[in-house]
N, C-alpha and C positions, 0 to 999 in steps of 0.2 A: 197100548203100544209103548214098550219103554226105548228109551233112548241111549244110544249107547255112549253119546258126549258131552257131558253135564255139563249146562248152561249155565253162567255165571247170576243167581238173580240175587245171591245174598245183597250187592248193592246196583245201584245203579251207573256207576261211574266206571265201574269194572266190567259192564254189559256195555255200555257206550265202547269201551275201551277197544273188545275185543270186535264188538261188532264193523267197528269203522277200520278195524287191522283186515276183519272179512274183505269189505268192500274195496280196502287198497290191493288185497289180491286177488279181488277178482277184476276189478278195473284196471290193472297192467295185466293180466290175461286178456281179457277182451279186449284190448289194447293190441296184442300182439295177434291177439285172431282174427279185427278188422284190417291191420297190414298184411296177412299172408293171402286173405280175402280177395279184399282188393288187386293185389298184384297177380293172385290165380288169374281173378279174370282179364285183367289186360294183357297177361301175358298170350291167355289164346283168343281177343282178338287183335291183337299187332299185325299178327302175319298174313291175315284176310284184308287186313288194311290195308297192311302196304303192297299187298298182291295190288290193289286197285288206286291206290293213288300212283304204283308205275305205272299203270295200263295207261297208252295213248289214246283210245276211243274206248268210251264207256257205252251201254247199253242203257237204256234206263233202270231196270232191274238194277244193275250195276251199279249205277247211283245213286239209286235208292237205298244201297244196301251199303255202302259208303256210308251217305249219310246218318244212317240209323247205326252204324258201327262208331262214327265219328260221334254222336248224341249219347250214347254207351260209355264209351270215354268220360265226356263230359260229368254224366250221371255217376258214375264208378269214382272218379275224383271229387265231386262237392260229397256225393255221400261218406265218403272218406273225411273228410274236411269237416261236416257235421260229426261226425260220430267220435273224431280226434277232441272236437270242444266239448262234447258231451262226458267221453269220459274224462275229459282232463276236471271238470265240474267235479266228477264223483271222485275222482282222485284227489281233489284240495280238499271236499268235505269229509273223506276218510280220511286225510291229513292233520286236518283241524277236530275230527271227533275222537283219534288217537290220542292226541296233545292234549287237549281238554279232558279225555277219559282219566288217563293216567295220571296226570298232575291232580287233579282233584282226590282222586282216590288213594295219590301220598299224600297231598295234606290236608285231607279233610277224612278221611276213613281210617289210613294206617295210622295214625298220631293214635286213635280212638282205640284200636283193636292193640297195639303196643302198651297201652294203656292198662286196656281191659287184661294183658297179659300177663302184667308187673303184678296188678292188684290181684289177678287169679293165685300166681305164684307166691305173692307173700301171703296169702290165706291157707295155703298149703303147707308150707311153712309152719304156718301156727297150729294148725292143725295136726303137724308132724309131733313138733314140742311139749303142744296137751296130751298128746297118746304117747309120749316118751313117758314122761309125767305121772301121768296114770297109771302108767303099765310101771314105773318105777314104784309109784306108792301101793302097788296091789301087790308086788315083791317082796315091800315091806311088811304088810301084812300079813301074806302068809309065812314070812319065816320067825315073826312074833315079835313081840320085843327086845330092843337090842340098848347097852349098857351107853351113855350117854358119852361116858368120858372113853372106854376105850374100843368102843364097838362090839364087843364080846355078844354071842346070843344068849338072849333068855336069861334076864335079869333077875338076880333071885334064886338062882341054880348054885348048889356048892361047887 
């Protein structure tokens, strides 16, 4: 199976990097999916609640059903409460593994590959100026010898 979105592995700091940018967008997503969550559900049961906290004489059913409405509540807010700390957790260590990806991989990778870039480029360079070189003295060659003082070809010719 090939993949269609190339995974950073040349370093590590650049997989750290991106990986914890993943996890900050996926943890203000699910951030925002445990809020709209939560408030779905209390929003439909509010109005079976307060149908029965007006009511003057309850039933038992009634208030059975109160209470397990009211415990719903309850549950729907720590679980909310929990899952706010939870991603706030994944949110500071994909804050912290951004910061750390990136900084390391300017100054501990890019110094190196800048590096590695300079020294590529001035080998090319010389590389340029041998084959100027070359290809000037094989010029020479074939047009044969040429007079020293005033260039004239083919030294020796009347």
């Amino acid at each position: 199976m090939e993949s269609k979105i190339p995974l950073p592995t040349d370093n590590i700091y650049k997989f750290y990097a991106l990986f914890s940018l993943l996890l900050l967008i996926f943890s203000l997503g699910a951030f925002l999916y445990v809020q709209a969550s939560a408030n779905e559900q209390v929003i439909a049961i509010l109005p079976e609640l307060e149908v029965l906290k007006e009511a003057k004489e309850l039933s038992l059913k009634d208030k059975v059903s109160k209470q397990i409405l009211e415990r719903k509540l309850e549950v729907i807010a720590s679980d909310r409460a929990f899952f706010h700390k939870a991603l706030g957790v994944i949110f500071g260590v994909a804050i912290f593994g951004i910061w750390f990806g990136f900084s390391q991989w300017h100054k501990v990778i890019q110094p190196l590959q800048d590096e590695h870039a300079k020294i590529q480029l001035e080998i090319s360079r010389l590389q340029l100026e041998k084959l100027k070189a070359e290809s000037a003295k094989a010029v020479r060659a074939e047009k044969g010898a040429t007079c020293q003082r005033c260039s004239e070809d083919s030294v020796g010719m009347p």
